[in-house]
C-alpha positions in Angstrom: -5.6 69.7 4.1 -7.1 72.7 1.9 -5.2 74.8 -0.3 -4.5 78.4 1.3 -6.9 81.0 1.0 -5.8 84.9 -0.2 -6.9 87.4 2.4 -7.4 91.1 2.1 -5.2 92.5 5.0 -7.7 95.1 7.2 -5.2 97.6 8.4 -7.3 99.6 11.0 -10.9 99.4 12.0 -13.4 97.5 10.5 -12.8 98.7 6.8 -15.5 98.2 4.8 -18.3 95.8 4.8 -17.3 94.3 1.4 -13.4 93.6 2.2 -15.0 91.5 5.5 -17.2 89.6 3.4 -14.8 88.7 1.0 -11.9 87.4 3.2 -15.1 85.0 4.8 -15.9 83.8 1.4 -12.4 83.3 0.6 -12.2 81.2 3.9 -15.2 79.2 2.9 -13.7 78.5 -0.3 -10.6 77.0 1.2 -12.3 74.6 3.9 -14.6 73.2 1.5 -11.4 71.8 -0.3 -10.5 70.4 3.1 -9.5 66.9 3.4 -12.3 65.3 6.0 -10.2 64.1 8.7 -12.8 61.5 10.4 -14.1 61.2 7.2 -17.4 62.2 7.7 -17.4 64.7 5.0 -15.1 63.3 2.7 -14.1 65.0 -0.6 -13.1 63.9 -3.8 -9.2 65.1 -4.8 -9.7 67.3 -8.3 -5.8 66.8 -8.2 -2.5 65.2 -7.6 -1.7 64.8 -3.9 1.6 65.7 -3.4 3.1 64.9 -0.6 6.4 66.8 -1.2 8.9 64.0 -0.4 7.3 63.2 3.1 6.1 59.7 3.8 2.3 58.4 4.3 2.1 57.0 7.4 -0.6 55.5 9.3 -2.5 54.1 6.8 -3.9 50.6 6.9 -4.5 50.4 3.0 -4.1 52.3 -0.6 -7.3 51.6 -2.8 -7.0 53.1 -6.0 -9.7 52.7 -8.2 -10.7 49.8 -6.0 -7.4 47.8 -6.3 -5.8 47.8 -2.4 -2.2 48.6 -3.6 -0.9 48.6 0.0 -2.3 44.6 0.4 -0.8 43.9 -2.9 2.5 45.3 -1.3 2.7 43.2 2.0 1.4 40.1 -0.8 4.2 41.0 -2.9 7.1 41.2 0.2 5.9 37.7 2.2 6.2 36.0 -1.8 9.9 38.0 -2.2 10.9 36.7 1.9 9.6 32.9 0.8 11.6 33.4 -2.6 14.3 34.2 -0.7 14.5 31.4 1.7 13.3 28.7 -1.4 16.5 30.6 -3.0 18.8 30.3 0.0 17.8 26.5 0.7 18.5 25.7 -3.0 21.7 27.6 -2.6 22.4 25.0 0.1 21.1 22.3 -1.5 23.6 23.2 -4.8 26.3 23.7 -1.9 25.6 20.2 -0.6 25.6 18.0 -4.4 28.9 20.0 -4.5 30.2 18.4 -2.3 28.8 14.9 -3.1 29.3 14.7 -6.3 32.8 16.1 -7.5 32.3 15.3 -11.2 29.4 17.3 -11.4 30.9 20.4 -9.4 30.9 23.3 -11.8 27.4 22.4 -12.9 26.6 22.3 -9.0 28.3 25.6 -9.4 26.5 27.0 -11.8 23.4 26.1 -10.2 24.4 27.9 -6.7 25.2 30.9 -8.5 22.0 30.9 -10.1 20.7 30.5 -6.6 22.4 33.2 -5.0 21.4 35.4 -7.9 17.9 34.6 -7.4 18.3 35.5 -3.6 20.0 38.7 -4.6 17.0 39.6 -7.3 14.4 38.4 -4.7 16.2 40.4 -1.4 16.3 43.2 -4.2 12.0 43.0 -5.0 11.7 43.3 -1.2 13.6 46.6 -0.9 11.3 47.7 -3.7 8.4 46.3 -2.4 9.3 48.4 0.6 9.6 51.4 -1.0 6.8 50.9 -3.1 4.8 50.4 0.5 5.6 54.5 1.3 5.3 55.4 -2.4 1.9 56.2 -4.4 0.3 53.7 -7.2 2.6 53.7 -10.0 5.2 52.4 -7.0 2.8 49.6 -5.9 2.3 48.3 -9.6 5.9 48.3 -9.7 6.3 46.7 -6.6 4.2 43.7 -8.4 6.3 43.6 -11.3 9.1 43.1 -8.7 7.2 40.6 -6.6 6.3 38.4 -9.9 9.9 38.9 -10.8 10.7 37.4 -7.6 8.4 34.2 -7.8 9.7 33.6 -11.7 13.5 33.8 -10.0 12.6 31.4 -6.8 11.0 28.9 -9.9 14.5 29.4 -11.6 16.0 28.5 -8.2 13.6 25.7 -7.5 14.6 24.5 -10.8 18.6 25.0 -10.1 18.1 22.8 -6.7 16.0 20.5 -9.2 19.3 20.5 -11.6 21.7 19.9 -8.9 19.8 17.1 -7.7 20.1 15.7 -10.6 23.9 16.2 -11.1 23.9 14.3 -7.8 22.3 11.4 -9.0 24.4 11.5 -12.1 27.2 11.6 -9.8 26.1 8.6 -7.7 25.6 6.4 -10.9 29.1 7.5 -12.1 30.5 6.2 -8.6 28.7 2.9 -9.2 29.5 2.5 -12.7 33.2 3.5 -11.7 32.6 0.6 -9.0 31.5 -1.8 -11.4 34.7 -1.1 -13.5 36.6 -1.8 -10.7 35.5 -5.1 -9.9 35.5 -6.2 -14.0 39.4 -5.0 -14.0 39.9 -7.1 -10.6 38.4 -10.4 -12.2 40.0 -9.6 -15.0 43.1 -9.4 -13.6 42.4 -12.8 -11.4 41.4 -14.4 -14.9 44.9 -13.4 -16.2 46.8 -14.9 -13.2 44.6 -18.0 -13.7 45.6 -18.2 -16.9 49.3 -17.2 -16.4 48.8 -20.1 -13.6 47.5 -22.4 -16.6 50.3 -21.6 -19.0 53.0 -22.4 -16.3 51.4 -25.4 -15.2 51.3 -26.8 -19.0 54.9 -25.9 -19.3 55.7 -27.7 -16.8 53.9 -30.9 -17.5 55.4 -30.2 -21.2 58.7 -30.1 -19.1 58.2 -33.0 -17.5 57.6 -35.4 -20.7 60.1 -34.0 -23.1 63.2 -33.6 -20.9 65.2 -32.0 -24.3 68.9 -33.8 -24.8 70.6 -35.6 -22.7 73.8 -37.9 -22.6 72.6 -41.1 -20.8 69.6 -42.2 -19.0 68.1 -39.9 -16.6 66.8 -41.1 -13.8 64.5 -38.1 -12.4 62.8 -35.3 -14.3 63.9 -31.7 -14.8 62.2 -30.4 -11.8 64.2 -33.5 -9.9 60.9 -35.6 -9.4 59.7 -38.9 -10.3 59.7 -40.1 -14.1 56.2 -39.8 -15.8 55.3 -42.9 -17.8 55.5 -41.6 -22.0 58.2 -39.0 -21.3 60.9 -38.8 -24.0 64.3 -37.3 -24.4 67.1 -37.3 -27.0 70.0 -39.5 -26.3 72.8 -37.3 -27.7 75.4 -40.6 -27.5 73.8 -43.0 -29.5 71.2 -40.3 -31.3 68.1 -41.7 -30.5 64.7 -40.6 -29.3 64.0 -42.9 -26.4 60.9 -43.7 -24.1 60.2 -44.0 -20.7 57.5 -46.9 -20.1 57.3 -46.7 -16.3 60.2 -48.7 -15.4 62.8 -48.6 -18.0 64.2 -46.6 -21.3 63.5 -47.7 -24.6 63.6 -46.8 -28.4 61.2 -44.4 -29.9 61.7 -46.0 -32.9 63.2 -48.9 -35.1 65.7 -48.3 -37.8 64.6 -49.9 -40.6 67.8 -50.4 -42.0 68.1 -54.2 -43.2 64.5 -54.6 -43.2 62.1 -55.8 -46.4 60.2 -53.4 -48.0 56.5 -54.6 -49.2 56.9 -52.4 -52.4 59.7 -54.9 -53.1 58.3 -57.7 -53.7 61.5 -59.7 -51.9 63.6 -58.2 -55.1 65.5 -57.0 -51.3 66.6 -60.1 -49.9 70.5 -60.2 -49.7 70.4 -64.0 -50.7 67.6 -65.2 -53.4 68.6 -69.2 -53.2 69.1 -69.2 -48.9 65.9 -67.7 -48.8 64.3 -69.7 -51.0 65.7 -72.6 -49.0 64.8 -71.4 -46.1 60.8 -71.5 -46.9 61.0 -74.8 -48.2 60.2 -74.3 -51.9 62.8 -76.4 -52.9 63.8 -76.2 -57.1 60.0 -76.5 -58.4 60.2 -72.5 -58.0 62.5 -72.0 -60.5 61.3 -74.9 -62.9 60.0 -73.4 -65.8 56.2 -75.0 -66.4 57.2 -76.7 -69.8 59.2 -79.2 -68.0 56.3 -80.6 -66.1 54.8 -83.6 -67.5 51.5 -84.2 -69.5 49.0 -86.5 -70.9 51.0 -85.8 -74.3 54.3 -85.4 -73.3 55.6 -89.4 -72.2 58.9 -89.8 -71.4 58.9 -86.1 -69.3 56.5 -87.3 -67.0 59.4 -88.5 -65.4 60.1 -85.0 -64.3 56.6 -84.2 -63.4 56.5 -82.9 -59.5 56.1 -85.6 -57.3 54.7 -86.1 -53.9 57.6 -85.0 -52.0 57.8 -81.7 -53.9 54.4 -80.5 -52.8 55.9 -77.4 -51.1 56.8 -76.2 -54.8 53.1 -77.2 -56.3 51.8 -73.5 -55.1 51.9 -72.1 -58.4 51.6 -74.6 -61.2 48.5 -74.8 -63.0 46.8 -78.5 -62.4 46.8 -79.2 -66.3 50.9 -79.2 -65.8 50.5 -82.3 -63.5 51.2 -86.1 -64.9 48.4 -89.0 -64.8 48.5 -92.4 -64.6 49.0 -92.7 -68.0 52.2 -91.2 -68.2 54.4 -93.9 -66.7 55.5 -95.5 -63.6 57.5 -91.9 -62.0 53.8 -90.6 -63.2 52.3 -92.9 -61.0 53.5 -91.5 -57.7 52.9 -87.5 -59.2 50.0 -85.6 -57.7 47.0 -85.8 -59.7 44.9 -83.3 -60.8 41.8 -85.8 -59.9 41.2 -88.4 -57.1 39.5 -89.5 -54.4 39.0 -89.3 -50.6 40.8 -92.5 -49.9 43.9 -91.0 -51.1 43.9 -88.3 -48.9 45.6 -90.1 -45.7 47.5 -88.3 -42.8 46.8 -84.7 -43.8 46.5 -81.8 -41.6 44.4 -79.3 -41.1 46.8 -76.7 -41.8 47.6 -78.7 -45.2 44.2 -78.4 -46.8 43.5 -74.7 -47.5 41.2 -72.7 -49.8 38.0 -73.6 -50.9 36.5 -77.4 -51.8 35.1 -78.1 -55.4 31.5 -78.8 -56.3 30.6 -82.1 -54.9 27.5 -84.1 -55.6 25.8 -84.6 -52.3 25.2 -88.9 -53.2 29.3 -88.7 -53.6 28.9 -88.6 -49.4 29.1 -91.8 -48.1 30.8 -93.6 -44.9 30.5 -89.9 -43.5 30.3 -89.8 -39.5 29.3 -87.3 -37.3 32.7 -86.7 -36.1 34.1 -85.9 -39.3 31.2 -83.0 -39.6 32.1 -80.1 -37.7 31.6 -76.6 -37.8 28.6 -74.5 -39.4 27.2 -75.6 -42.7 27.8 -72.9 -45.5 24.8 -70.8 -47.0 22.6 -72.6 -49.1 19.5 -70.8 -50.8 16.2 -72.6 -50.7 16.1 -74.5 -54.3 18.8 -76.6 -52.7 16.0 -77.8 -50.1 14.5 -80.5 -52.1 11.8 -82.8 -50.6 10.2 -80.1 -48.1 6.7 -78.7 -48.7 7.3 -75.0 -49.8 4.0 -73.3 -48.9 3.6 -70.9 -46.4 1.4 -72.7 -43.9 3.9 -75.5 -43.9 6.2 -73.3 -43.1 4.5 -71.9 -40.5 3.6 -75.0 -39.0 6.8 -75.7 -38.7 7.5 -72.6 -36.5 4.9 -73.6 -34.6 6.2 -76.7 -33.8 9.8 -75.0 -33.3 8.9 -72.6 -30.5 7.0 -75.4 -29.1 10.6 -77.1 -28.6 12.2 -73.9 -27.9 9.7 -73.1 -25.2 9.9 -68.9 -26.0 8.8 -66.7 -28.7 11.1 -67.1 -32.0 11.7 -64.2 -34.5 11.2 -65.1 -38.4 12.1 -62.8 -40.7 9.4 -59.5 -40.5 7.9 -61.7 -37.8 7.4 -63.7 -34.5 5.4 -66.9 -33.4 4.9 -67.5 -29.9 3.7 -70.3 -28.4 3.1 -68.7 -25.1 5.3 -71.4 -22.6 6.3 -67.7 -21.0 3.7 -64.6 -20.7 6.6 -62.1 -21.5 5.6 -60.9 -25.1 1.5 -60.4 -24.0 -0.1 -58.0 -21.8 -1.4 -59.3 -18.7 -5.5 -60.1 -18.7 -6.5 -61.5 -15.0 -9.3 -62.9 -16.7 -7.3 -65.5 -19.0 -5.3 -68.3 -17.6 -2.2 -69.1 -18.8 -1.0 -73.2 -18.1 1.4 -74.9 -20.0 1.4 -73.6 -23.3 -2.0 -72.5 -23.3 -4.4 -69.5 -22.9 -8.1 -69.9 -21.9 -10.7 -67.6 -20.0 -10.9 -68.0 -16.5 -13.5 -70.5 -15.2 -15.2 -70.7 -11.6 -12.3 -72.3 -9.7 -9.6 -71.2 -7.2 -7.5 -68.5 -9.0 -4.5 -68.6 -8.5 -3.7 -71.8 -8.2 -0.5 -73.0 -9.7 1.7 -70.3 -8.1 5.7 -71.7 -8.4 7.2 -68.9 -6.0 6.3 -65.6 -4.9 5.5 -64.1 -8.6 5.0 -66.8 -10.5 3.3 -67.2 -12.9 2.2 -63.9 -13.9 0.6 -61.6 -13.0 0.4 -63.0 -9.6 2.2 -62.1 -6.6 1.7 -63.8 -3.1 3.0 -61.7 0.0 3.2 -62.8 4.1 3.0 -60.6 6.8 5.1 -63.7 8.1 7.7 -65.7 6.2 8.7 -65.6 2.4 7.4 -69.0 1.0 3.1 -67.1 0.8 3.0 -68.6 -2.6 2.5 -72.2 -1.2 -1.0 -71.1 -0.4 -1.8 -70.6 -4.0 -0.2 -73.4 -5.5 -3.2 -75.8 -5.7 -1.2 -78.8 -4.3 -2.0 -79.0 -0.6 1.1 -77.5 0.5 0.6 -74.5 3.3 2.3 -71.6 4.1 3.8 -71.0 7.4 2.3 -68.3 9.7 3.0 -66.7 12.9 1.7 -67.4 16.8 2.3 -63.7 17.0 -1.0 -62.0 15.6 -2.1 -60.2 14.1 -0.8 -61.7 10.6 -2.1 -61.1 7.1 -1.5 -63.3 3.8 -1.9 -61.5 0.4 -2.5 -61.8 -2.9 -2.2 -59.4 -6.3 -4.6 -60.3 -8.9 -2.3 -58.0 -11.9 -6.4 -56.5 -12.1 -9.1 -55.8 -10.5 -11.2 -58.9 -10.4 -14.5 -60.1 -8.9 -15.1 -63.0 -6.4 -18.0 -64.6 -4.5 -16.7 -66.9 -2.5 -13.4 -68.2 -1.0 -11.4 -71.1 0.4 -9.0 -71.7 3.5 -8.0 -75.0 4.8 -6.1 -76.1 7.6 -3.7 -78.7 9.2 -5.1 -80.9 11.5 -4.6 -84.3 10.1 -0.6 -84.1 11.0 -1.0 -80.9 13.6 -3.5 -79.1 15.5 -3.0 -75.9 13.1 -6.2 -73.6 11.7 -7.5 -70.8 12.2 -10.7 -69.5 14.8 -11.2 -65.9 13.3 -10.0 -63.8 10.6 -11.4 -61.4 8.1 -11.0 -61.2 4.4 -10.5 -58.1 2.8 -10.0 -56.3 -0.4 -8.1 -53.6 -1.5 -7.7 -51.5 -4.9 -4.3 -50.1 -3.9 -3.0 -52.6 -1.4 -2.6 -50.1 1.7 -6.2 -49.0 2.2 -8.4 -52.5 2.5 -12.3 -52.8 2.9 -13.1 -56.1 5.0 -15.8 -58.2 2.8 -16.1 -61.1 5.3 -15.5 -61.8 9.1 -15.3 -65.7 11.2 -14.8 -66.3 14.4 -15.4 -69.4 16.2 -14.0 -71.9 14.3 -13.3 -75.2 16.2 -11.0 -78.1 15.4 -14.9 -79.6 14.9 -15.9 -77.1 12.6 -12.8 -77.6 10.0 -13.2 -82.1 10.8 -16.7 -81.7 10.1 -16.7 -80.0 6.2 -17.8 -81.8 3.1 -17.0 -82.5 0.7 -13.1 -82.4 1.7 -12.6 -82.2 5.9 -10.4 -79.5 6.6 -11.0 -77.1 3.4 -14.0 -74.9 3.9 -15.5 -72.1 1.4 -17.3 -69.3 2.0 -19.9 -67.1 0.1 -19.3 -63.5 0.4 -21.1 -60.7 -1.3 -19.9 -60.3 -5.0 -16.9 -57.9 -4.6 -14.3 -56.5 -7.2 -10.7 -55.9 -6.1 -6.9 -56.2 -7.3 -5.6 -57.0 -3.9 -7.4 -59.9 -1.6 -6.1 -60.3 1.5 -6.8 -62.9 5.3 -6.2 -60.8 8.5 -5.7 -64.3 11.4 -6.5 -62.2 14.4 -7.4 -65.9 16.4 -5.5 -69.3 16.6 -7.3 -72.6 17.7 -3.9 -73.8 19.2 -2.5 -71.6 21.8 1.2 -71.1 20.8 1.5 -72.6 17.8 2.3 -71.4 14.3 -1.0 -71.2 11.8 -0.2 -72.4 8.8 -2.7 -71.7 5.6 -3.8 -74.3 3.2 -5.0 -73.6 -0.2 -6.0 -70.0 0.3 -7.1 -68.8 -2.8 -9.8 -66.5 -4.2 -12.7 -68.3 -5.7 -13.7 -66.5 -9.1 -16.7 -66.5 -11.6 -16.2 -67.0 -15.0 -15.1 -64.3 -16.6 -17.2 -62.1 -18.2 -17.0 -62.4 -22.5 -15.5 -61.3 -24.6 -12.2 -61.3 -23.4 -8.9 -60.1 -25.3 -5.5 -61.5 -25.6 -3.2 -58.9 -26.9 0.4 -59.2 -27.5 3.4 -56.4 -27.3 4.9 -53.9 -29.5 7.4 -55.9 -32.1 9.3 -52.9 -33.8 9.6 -52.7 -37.7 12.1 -51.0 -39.9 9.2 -49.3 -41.8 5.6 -48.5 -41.8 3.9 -52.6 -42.6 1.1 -52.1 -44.9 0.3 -56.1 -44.6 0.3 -58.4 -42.4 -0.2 -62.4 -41.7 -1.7 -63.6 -38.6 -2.1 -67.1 -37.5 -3.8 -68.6 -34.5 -3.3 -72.4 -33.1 -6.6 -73.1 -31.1 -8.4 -76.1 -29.3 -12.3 -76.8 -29.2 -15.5 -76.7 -31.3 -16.4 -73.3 -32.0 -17.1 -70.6 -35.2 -14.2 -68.9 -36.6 -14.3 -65.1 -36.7 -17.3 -65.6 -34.2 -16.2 -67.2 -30.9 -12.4 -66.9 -31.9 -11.5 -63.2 -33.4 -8.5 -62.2 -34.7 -6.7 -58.4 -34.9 -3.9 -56.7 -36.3 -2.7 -53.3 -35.4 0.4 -51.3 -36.5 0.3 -48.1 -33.9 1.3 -50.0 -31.3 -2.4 -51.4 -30.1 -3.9 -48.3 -30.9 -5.8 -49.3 -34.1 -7.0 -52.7 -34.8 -8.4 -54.3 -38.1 -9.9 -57.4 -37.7 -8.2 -60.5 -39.7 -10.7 -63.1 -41.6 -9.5 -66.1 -40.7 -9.5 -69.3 -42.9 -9.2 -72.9 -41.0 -5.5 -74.6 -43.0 -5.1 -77.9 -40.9 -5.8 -80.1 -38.3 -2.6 -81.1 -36.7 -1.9 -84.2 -35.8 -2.4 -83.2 -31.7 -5.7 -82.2 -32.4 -5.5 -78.5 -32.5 -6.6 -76.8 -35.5 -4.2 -73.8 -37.5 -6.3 -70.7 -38.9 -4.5 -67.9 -40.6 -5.1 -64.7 -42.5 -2.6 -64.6 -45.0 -2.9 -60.6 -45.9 -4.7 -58.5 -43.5 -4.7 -54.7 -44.8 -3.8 -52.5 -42.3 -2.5 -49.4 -44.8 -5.5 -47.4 -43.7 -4.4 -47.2 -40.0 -2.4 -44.3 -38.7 1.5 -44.7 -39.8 3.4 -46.5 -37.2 6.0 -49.6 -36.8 4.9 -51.3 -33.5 2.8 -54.0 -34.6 1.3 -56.2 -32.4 -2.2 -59.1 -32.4 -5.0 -59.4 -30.4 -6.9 -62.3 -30.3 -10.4 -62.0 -28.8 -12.3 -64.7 -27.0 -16.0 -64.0 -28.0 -17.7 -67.3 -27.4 -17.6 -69.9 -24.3 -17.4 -72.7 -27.0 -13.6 -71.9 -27.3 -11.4 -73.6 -25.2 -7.8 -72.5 -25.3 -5.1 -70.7 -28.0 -2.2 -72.3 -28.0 0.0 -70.2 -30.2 0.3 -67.2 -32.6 2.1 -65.8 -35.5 2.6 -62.4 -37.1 4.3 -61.4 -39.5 4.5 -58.3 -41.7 5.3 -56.7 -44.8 
């Protein structure tokens, strides 16, 4: 495009040279301002292009001063077409919480109408954008402005949809929370109807124990059902409160109308003398006491009260009463002294109140018969003739519980003198027989067994049968068995304890009973058993032929430790016939020293800070060396050792030591005291009782 060129019109001829050369140069002139159109000699505008209202077409971009204005366009109108769908899905979005969500329409509103504005600004930057595609530079920039103008409203309507989300879920939790109001009104309202329920029900049973007034007797309830035992009514005939008692009617309540009052005093009675009468007080009651005889008074000791008026006697001071020296009518009046012989044909129910002072040597011709009942309390300076020291006392419970057979309780204390194993822990290692404890010694253990658990801590079980204990009882006696083997015997030591050996006998002196192979076995937990030993073979010849006793054989086994022992018969030497076992027992070692005896908890009211032990005991040996004594007051916890001091020799042989005041203050605090008494020395021989006390 080049801007017109002025010619110089030539009207005829060739004119001159110079008009020629000019109209060339001005031709020149105007294609060097020619636009290049295949751009190989491109020049540069020295002016605004003005395209006069006409469109540029064609043109595949609009670079001005490097910035393609044309790409920015196309940019800027995909950006307004997305903002415009973002815009029309939020509108739908808004559209759609509107619908859900009725409480939160108008802000649902709200939001699509900012939506729908956004769509309108963003289908409003594409027109622009459009035009600004067929306009020059200052129309693309604007087309920009338009384009960010249109992201900033699709955020705004990105941020509506966010909004009406929310509203939706605000909404949603209203719809719950109305829900949940729902179902708190509908248990309230079934608590209510419970309670309404309740009420009525209590009304009714109210209804049918107070039945309000009535004429006579009814015989069914208000509601026409059965009496209830307790109900009541008011008899409107008679006006009285009456009570049903399950069969009949009765009164409430007694009148007291005619009745003594306490406060009276009898000042109510309707007839003084009758009554007087009637209790038998015949006139001394209303003798004045001047008129009753006395040592002084002579001549009115014929008046004094005389046997027959005992009845009257109740008030009248014994200094009122005649004596013998008062005359013959005197004679026969109750005396204010006497003595037993006197006292004939009376009753029980005439002698009341308490007995005077009597001098024990006035007690003579007494029998047993006429002794009955407890004696009175007496302290101890009454007990004259019995030694008052304290190991005489104790000696004395010794000797008591011996009798009694059981532990007796003194006061802050106990002696035992172990004829039971209740009150001490059990020790498989000590041997309790008859009253006394010693260490176990090599010898069958048990054998003194009584029944199935006895004595302590023993216990004997069969596989066969329920009498296992005969076994262990040391007497000879057997315990049944079975033909049908395998069978076991067993035996529960209370402890683990160690053995080297054992015994079994059998019974063929009366019948062809023993046993031809077994195994002996040892358990810790008595289900899971390790055999020690095994025999088999074992002929009617092989039992005949032991020493020193035929039929009672031992064997030596390696030294094992268990709690439970037990004999697994898997072979009989008599075909069909019952094996019977004859003192089975386990054949121990002595027990290892020292050894420990140690008794229960006895509770206290408060925290002991001394205590007194005593310990009976047989044999030669050193005090505090081979015998030891403890004391502990935390339950077994702590133990201070007592310093025993030999008393006495009793008369049986046995010797009594005792620690009078073992301090046990620096042990832990506590009120379950208990003794231990340790045998330390083989030269002991047995304890045959304790005692502890505390204070």
């Amino acid at each position: 495009m080049a801007k017109k060129p002025t010619l110089s019109t030539i009207a005829s001829g060739y004119a001159s040279n110079t008009t020629l050369n000019s109209n060339f140069e001005a031709l020149r002139n105007a294609f060097d301002n020619t636009l290049s159109l295949d751009g190989s000699t491109p020049n540069a505008m020295g002016a605004d292009l003005d395209l006069n209202g006409n469109n540029l077409i064609g043109a595949t971009g609009l670079t001005v001063n490097g910035t393609d204005y044309l790409a920015d366009v196309t940019a800027a109108k995909a950006a307004a077409l997305a903002a415009q769908a973002a815009a029309e899905l939020a509108e739908t979005n808004a559209e759609t919480s509107e619908t859900n969500a009725s409480s939160s329409q108008t802000a649902s509103a709200s939001s699509a109408t900012a939506a729908s504005s956004s769509a309108t600004a963003a289908q409003t930057a594409e027109t622009n954008a459009e035009l600004a595609e067929t306009g020059v530079a200052a129309s693309a920039a604007t087309a920009t402005t338009k384009a960010n103008t249109a992201t900033t409203k699709a955020s705004e309507a990105s941020a509506s949809a966010t909004n009406a989300a929310t509203s939706e879920s605000n909404a949603a939790t209203s719809a719950t929370s109305s829900a949940s109001s729902a179902t708190a009104s509908e248990t309230a309202k079934t608590a209510s109807e419970a309670a309404k329920d309740a009420a009525l029900a209590a009304l009714d049973s109210f209804d049918d124990r107070y039945l309000g007034q009535k004429a006579a007797n009814p015989a069914l309830d208000n509601d026409g059902n059965a009496l209830v035992a307790g109900a009541l009514y008011f008899n409107t005939t008679d006006d009285t409160m009456k009570v049903y008692d399950g069969s009949v009617w009765l009164a409430a309540y007694a009148s007291l109308s005619g009745a003594l009052i306490a406060a009276s005093n009898l000042s109510d009675v309707t007839d003084v003398a009758a009554s007087r009468t009637n209790l038998g007080l015949g006139t001394a009651a209303t003798t004045a006491s001047s008129a009753y005889a006395t040592a002084a008074q002579g001549t009115l000791a014929a008046s004094a009260t005389q046997p027959a008026d005992l009845g009257t006697a109740a008030a009248t001071a014994a200094t009122d009463y005649a004596t013998a020296a008062q005359g013959a009518t005197a004679d026969s009046a109750l005396q204010p002294t006497g003595n037993g012989s006197g006292l004939t044909s009376l009753t029980s129910a005439n002698l009341v109140g308490a007995l005077p002072a009597i001098a024990g040597s006035s007690l003579t011709s007494l029998t047993s018969a006429n002794l009955t009942g407890a004696l009175p309390a007496i302290d101890g300076s009454s007990l004259t003739g019995i030694p008052n020291s304290s190991k005489d006392v104790a000696i004395l419970f010794l000797r008591a519980t011996e009798t009694a057979a059981k532990r007796l309780n003194m006061v802050d204390g106990i002696v035992d003198s172990f004829k039971t194993t209740t009150d001490v822990i059990a020790n498989a290692d000590l041997t309790f027989s008859s009253g006394t404890v010693s260490t176990r010694s090599g010898a069958v253990s048990p054998n003194n067994m009584t029944n199935n658990t006895s004595p302590a801590p023993y216990v004997a079980s069969s596989s066969y049968g329920s009498d296992a204990w005969k076994a262990f009882d040391g007497s000879g006696t057997f315990a049944a068995g079975s033909s049908s083997l395998p069978w076991t015997v067993t035996v529960d030591m209370g402890a683990a304890v160690t053995t080297t050996q054992y015994t079994v006998g059998c019974q063929l002196s009366t019948s062809n009973y023993y046993w031809k192979a077994w195994t002996f076995q040892g358990s810790n937990n008595g289900t899971t058993f390790t055999t020690i030993n095994s025999q088999s073979g074992k002929t009617a010849a092989f039992w005949t032929g032991q020493t020193p006793t035929a039929q009672l054989a031992t064997f030596t086994v390696a030294s094992s430790t268990y709690r439970y022992y037990r004999w697994n018969v898997t072979q009989l030497g008599a075909s069909g016939l019952q094996a019977i076992v004859g003192t089975l027992g386990v054949l121990l070692a002595d027990a290892t020293l020292p050894q420990s005896m140690e008794s229960v908890s006895f509770s206290t009211a408060t925290a002991p800070t001394t205590a007194r032990l005593g310990v009976q005991a047989t044999g030669t040996f050193t005090v505090n060396t081979d015998l030891k004594g403890y004391v502990s007051r935390d339950g077994g916890v702590t133990f201070t050792q007592a310093t025993l001091v030999h008393v006495e020799t009793l008369e049986d042989g046995t010797h009594y030591f005792e620690d009078t005041a073992t301090d046990v203050s620096s042990q832990p605090t506590g009120t379950d005291m208990r003794y231990k008494i340790e045998f330390a020395g083989a030269a002991l021989t047995s304890v045959d009782a304790a005692l502890l006390q505390w204070s």
